[in-house]
Each structure stands twice: as structure tokens, then as C-alpha cells.
N, C-alpha and C positions, 0 to 999 in steps of 0.2 A: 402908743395906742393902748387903748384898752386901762384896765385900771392900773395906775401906777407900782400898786403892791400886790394886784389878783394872785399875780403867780406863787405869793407867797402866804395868799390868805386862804386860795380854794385849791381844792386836789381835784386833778383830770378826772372826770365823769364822762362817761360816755351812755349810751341806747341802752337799756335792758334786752337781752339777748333772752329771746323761746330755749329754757332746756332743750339739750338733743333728743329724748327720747318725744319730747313733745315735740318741737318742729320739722322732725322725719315723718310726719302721719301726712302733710302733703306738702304743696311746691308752693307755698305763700311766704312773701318776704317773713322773715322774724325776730327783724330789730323792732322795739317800742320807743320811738326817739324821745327826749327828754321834755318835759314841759316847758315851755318858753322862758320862765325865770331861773328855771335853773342851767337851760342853755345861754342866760346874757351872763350868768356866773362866768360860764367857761369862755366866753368870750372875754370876761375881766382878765384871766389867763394871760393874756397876749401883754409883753413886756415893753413894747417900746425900746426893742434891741437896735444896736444904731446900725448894724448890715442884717437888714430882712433876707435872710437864704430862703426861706418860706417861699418867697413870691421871683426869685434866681432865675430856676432852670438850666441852669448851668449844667456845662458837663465838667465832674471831677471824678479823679481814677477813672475813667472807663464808663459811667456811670450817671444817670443825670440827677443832680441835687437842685428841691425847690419844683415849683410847679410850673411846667413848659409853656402855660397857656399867660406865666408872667400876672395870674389873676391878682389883686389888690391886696394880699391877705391881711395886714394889721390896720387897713383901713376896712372893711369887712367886718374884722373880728371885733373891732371898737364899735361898730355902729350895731352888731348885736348887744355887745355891753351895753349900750345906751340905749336899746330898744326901738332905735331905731331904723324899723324894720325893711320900709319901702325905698331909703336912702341905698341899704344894705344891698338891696336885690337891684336896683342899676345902678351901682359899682360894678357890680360881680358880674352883671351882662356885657359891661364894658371888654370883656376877655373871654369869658367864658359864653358858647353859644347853646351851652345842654348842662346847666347845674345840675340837674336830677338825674343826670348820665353819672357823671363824673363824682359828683358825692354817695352814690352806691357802689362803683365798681374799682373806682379809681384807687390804689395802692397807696395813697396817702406819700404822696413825692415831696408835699409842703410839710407834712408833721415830721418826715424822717430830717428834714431840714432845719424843724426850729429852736432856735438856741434854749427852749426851755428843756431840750434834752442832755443840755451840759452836765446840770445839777436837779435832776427830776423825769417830769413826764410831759411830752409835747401839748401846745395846746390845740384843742379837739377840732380843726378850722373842718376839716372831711366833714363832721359831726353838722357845726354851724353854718356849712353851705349848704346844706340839705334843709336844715329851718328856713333859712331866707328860701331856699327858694320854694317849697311847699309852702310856707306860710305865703310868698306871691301867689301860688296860683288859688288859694282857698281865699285870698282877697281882693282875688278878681284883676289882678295887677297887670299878670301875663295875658296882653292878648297879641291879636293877628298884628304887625303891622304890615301895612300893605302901602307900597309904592305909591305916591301921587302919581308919578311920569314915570313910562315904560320909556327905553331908550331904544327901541326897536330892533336889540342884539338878543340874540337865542343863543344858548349853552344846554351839552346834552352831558348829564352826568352819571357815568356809567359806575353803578355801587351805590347803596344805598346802606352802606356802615355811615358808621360816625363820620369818616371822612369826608367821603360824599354828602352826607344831610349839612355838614357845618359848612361846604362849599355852597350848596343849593343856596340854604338860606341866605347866607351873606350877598351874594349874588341878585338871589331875588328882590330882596331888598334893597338893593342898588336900581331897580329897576329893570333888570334883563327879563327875558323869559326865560325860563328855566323847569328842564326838562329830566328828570333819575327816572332811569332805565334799573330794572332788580330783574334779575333770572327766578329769584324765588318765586314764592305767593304772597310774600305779602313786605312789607316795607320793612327795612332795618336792618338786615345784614348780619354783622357779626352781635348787636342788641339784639334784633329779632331770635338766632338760633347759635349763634356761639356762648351764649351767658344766659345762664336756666334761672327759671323764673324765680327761684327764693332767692336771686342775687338782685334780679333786675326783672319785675311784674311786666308784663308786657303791655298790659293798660298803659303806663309810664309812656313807652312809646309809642304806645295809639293816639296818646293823648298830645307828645308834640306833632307828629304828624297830621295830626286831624287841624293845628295849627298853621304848621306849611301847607296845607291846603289852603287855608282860608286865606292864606297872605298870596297865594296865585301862584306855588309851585304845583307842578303837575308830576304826577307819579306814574310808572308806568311797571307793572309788576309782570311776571313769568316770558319776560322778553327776554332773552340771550343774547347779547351784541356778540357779532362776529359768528353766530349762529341761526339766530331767528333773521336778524337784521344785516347785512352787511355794513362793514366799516365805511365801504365807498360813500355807500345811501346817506349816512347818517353825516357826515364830513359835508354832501353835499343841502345835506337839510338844515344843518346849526354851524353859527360863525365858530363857535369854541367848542371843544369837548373836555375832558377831565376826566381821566380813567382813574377809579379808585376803585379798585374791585379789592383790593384786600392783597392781602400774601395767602391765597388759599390755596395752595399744595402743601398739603400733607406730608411731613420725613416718614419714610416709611422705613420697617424693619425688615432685613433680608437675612432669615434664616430656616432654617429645612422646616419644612409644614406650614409656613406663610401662605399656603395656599387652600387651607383649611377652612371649614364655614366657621362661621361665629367671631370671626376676628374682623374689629371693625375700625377706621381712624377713630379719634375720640368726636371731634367736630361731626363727622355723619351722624355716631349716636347719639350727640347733647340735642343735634338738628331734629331728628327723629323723634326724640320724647317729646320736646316741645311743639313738634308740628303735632303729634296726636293729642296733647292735652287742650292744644289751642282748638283744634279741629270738634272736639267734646266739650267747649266754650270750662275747660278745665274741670269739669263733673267727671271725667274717668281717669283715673292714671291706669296709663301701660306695663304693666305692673309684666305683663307676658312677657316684659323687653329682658327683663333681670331675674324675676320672683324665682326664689329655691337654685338660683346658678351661683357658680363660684368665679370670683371675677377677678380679673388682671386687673390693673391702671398700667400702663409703660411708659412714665415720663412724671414728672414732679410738676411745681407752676400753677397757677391758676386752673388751665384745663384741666391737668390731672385732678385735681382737689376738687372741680369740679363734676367730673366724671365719680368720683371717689362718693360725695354727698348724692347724685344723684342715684348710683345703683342700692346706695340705703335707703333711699324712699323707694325704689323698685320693688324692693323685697329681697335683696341679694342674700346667698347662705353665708358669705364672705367677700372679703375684698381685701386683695392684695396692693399694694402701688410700689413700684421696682422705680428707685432713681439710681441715677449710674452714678452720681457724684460722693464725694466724704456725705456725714451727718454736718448740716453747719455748726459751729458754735453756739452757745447760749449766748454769749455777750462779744461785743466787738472784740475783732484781735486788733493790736497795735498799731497793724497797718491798712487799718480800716476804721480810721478817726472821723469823727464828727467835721464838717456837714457830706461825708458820703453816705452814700445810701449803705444803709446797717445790715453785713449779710453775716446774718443770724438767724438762727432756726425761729421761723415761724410755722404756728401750729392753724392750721385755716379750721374752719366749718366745716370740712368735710372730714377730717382728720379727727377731727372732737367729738363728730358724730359714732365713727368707727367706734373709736377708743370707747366711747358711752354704752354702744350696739355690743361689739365685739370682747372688750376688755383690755385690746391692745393697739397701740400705734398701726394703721397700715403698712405706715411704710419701712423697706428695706431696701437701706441703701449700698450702694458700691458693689449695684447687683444689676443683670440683666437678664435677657431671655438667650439662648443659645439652639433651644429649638421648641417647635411646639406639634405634641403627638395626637395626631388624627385618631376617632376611636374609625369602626367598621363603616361609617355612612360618611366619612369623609368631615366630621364636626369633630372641633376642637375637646380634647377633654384632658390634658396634661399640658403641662408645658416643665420643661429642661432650663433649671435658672444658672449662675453663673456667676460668682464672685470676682469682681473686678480689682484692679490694684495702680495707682496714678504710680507712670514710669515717666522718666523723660528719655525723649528722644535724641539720637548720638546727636544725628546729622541736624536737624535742625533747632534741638534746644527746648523742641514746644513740651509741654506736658500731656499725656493720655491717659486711658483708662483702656487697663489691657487686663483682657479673660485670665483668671488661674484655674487651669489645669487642675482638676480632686478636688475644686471647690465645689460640683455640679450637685442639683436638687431638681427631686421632682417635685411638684405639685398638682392638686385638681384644679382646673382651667375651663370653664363652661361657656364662657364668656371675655374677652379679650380688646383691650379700649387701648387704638394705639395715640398719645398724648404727646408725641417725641416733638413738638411744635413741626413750623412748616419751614416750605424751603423758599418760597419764593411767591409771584404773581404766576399764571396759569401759562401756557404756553401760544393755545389760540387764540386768546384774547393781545398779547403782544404781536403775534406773527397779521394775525389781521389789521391793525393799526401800523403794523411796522416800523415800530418803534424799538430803539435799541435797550440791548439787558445787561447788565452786569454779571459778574461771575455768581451771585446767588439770583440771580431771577427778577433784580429789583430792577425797574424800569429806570431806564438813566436820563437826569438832566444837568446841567451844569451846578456846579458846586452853588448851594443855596436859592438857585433857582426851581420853580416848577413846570419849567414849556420841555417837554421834549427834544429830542434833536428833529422831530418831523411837525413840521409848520404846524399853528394850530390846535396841536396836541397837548395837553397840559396831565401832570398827575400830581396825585393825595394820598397821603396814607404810607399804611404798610406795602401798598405796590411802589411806593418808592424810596421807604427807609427802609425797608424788610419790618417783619412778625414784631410787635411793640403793645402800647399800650394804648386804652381810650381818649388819653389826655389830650397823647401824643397825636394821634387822629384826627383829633378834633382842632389843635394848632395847625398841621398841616390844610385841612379843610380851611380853614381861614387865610392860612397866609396862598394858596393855591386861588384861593378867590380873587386875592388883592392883586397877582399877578393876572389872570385872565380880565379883571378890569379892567388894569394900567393896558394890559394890550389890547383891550379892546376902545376902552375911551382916551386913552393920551395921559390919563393921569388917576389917580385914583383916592376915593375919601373913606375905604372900607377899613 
């Protein structure tokens, strides 16, 4: 695929990136993506390797190598090579049900996979699925499709992340009716308020849902199941349900002064900015949320980093980010070979921005908080950090990160974003369904299935792999739809 000798004629290019000091003045995406000729360049890139890991998914080490959604990549990559463009974009719908999701936020699972990282630099496919699919919708490519024949089955789909919108659609399009239930205000979930706008514009997501609209989903926003609505009611209004509410509890940190003002999960405050900036159609940043405070991050990952970038467009005095783990490597160790996913120190946007802002890396690793001191009104204004040290354990062998004693430091703390990922699905949203949990909270179905152990009941997502990534989301929404088909019609063509 792609041109026979690209890999050896053009060097990876990717988007022109906004300097930091420039793309902290607000929350606007600030990649400039490549011009269409020189994005078929990098699509010449793609080698014609005879095992595409790229398009896998596999899991190796631990780990999943290649892209879970099994998308087309060197079929893809070639039809940018050759410009052609509309071929390119259904292929790519053939797997994928939100390329403009997945080519902004997605960790690149197909580039950490492709053999152009043996002897170089992967080729840019994250990059080239974001042209096909903008250039679809700026040529009018993408529109509604809407069902000829309803099958006269209802599905109620509780969540409206990636998981849920990838189940709805596939669904509706099959014909069902089809019903997302959001507790929010407004549509998208962990798109909506987990991933801030200079990652993922929210327009982007207005724009497929104002889609699933027209193809005859029905949205239904600030409704609670198991809250507003009972489980009974709703079981007895729709043939299927599909609980994808996410993994959204929060690990929280239990240490002396957690009960301090100012200390918040990181998810409540990314929620937060975003719902005031959206609520001021983005004409004001909340600038009160951060402006002149000194700020924790507690936890590394995407959230952190993102938490990290957004208190510098706040106005923060500082910003700290505590990971409990070593520093990774620069480059792979020995026993972390190609096609595993590379865990090597990556330096994100938020981190680049600091360093730019501040003069230094955020983060400090192989550290944590051990306590955090209240000033007179009961607000956060110190916190007691804490040098960690990996020991293994007699009795069972595992590896930890255990406090050292004289390692302790104060700092100024004004502000407190806890980032430690989550632990699970919520707790009344499964006790009302009654549906069984695992020992982290994931809701249980038979190995590779998605029905519940309770009739009826199906799930998607991180409520039933646990805390993951968009990709992985949006596979689950798919393959979640293709079983409530089969159980609903006898057989299934999704």
C-alpha cells in the first residue's frame, strides 16, 4: 500500500502545532493540519509491510498493539496517497463510527504499531484520518443516513460517551428506535466534559449529533436513570437497554486535610470549565476557577496533562503534577520491543506548555501527597509531599510504591485537581438495574459477550472493561450493538 519507496523518500510530517505561549491565551483546537498534497505525501509513507500490526489490536505484554476498531489502515493510507479521497472515507466508516473523535484524542495505537518504527518514524495514519474525514464533511459526503424500515424494537441507551453514541447509531441504523438518556445538559459525555476544548472543539460534537438527530435518534439530556427515572419504568418502556454510563468514580486520596475546600477530582473541574465556557457560547474563560492560585495535578495520563494545560490558560501562579511512578525512559528498554506499545516518556501539551509558562517540567515523579494543610477558613493552602520508593512485597511478590520517611516537603497549594483515574461504574446506577459487578465495579458479562447476567440488560464501554480509551469505547459501542441486534432480531448485518 501506499507508495512502494515513500517510506524511504519522505520524512514524517505532521500539523503545525500554535507555540505555547500563543495557544494558552484560549481553549481553541491548535493543530494547523497539513495541506492535502503534502498529507498524500505521508500517506506514500505506508510500506506495504506483509503483518499490518497498525490495523491488530491485539493484545501484547499487557497492552493493546494496533488499532482495536481493526480500522483499514494501509488501505486508507494508500487511497490518501492516490488522492483518493471519498473512497478513503468509506473504508474508514467501515470501522470506525466518529473519525473526528478518534483522530483528535486517540493515542495513536496504529502508529505505536507500525513497522515504519523499526528503522525510523511511523507513518502519520492519526494525522491522515483526520483529512479524510474533514475533507468528507467540507464535501458534503457525510450525511444523515436514515433507515428505510423501522423494525418496531426500542433500545434505551443510558450514557451518551463515545460508547453509547457508537451503540445508538449503529442501532438506529439498523432500524430500531433508539433512545440516550445523558444526566448532563447537554449531549457527549466523557467528549462533552472529560476532554477540554483545545483537544476536542465541541462544535465537532454538536456537529455528529445534530447528525444523529436527523437520522431519527432521539436524545434525551439532564435525565438521571435510576434517579429521575426508575430502572422498572424504563425495562418496561424499551425491548433492550445498554448501560454505558462510563467508569465514572473517581480513586480518591485519603489523607489528613482531604476534607479541605479547594480540592477537587480532576473530571468535576475539566467539567466545570467547560460547562462555563460553553454556557458564555466560549466569549469568557473562567479565569476565577485558577487565575493567581498555585496548583497540584495528582496523577499523570491524559487527565492529568489535561488538567495541567487547562490551569495555564486559567491563569494559574504555578502548577505542580505529582506521579507516584519512576520517570519513564527516553527510549524503549529491552523488554519492551516493537509492536508493544512504547512506554517512554511522553511529553504532552500540557507539559510543553508549563515548561514554556514556568521554565520547568511540571512534573515530579516517585512522589505523592501525604497530607494537605488547611489555612484558618478551612481552604486548602499547603500540602506535605512525599518521596516514594518501588519495594516488592515478601508475601506476594507484587511490586509497590512505599512512602520514605525524611523524604517530606511542603509546598503552596491553592488549588488541588485529583487525576488518580477512576475505580469503576457508579454504584446506583448498577444497584437499580441489578446487575452484577466485579471486584473493580466493572459490570459483568460473560467473557466477550455484552448481555448482562439480567435479561435484557446489555453494556459498553468503560462500565464494562473498566477506565480505557476512546477507541476502545467506540469498539465496545459497536460490537454492544451487534449483540442487542442478534438478540433482538435472530441474526444480525451490523
Amino acid at each position: 500500500m501506499g507508495k512502494p519507496t515513500g517510506f524511504l523518500e519522505y520524512e514524517r510530517e505532521t500539523a503545525c502545532v500554535l507555540p505555547p505561549k500563543v495557544r494558552i491565551q484560549n481553549f481553541k483546537e491548535f493543530k494547523i493540519p497539513l495541506n492535502r498534497e503534502k498529507q498524500k505525501q505521508q500517506g506514500a509513507r505506508c510500506m506495504a509491510c506483509g503483518v499490518p500490526f497498525c490495523q491488530s489490536g491485539m493484545m501484547i505484554g499487557g497492552m493493546a498493539s494496533g488499532c482495536p476498531l481493526h480500522n483499514l489502515v494501509p488501505e486508507t493510507n494508500d487511497l490518501v496517497y492516490t488522492g483518493n479521497w471519498k473512497q478513503a472515507y468509506l473504508r474508514l466508516i467501515k470501522t470506525n463510527s466518529f473519525p473526528e473523535f478518534t483522530s483528535r484524542v486517540c493515542p495513536a495505537l496504529c502508529e505505536a504499531a507500525c513497522t515504519c518504527n523499526l528503522d525510523g518514524e511511523a507513518v502519520s495514519t492519526k494525522e491522515n484520518e483526520r483529512a479524510i474525514i474533514e475533507t468528507a464533511f467540507e464535501q458534503g459526503w457525510v450525511v444523515p443516513k436514515i433507515p428505510k424500515v423501522r423494525t418496531g424494537k426500542s433500545v434505551a441507551v443510558i450514557g451518551s460517551g463515545p460508547a453509547g453514541l457508537a451503540a445508538a447509531q449503529q442501532l438506529n441504523r439498523r432500524g430500531h428506535s433508539v433512545t440516550v438518556f445523558e444526566r448532563s445538559d447537554r449531549i457527549g459525555g466523557l467528549l462533552r466534559y472529560g476532554i477540554p476544548n483545545m483537544k476536542l472543539e465541541k462544535s465537532v460534537v454538536d456537529r455528529r449529533v445534530r447528525l444523529m438527530e436527523e437520522e431519527g435518534v432521539n436524545f434525551v439530556t439532564g435525565t438521571n436513570i435510576g434517579v429521575d427515572i426508575r430502572a422498572e419504568e424504563l425495562m418496561k418502556k424499551f425491548d433492550r437497554v445498554i448501560l454505558a454510563c462510563g467508569a465514572s468514580k473517581p480513586r480518591d486520596i485519603q489523607v489528613p486535610g482531604r476534607e479541605s475546600e479547594g480540592i477537587y477530582f480532576a473530571v468535576d473541574f475539566l467539567s466545570r470549565v467547560t460547562k462555563k465556557l460553553q454556557d458564555s457560547n466560549f466569549e469568557k474563560i473562567p479565569y476565577e476557577l485558577a487565575k493567581g492560585k498555585h496548583v497540584i495535578v495528582i496523577g499523570g495520563g491524559d487527565t492529568g496533562n489535561d488538567c495541567v494545560g487547562t490551569a495555564i490558560r486559567l491563569g494559574a501562579a504555578s502548577v505542580t503534577q505529582l506521579e507516584m511512578m519512576p520517570k519513564p525512559p527516553q527510549e524503549r528498554a529491552s523488554d519492551n520491543p516493537w509492536p508493544q506499545w512504547p512506554k517512554v516518556l511522553k511529553t504532552d501539551y500540557g507539559q510543553e506548555e508549563a515548561i514554556a509558562v514556568f521554565g520547568h517540567d511540571p512534573r515530579i515523579y516517585q512522589t505523592t501527597v501525604a497530607e494537605f494543610i488547611p489555612d484558618k477558613k478551612g481552604h486548602v493552602s499547603k500540602a506535605k509531599l512525599i518521596r516514594l520508593k518501588s519495594e516488592t512485597d515478601k508475601k506476594t511478590g507484587r511490586k509497590m510504591m512505599v512512602p520514605q520517611e525524611g523524604t517530606e516537603e511542603v509546598i503552596k497549594a491553592d488549588l488541588v485537581l485529583i487525576a488518580a483515574g477512576f475505580t469503576g461504574s457508579e454504584k446506583y446506577v448498577t444497584d437499580a438495574f441489578g446487575v452484577e459487578v466485579d471486584a473493580r465495579s466493572n459490570v459483568r458479562t460473560k467473557d466477550g459477550e455484552y448481555e448482562t447476567f439480567v435479561s435484557r440488560i446489555f453494556t459498553a464501554g468503560d462500565m464494562r472493561r473498566g477506565q480505557s480509551l476512546v477507541v476502545w469505547a467506540i469498539r465496545e459501542g459497536r460490537e454492544a450493538a451487534r449483540a442487542v441486534d442478534e438478540s433482538l432480531m435472530g441474526y444480525t448485518n451490523l
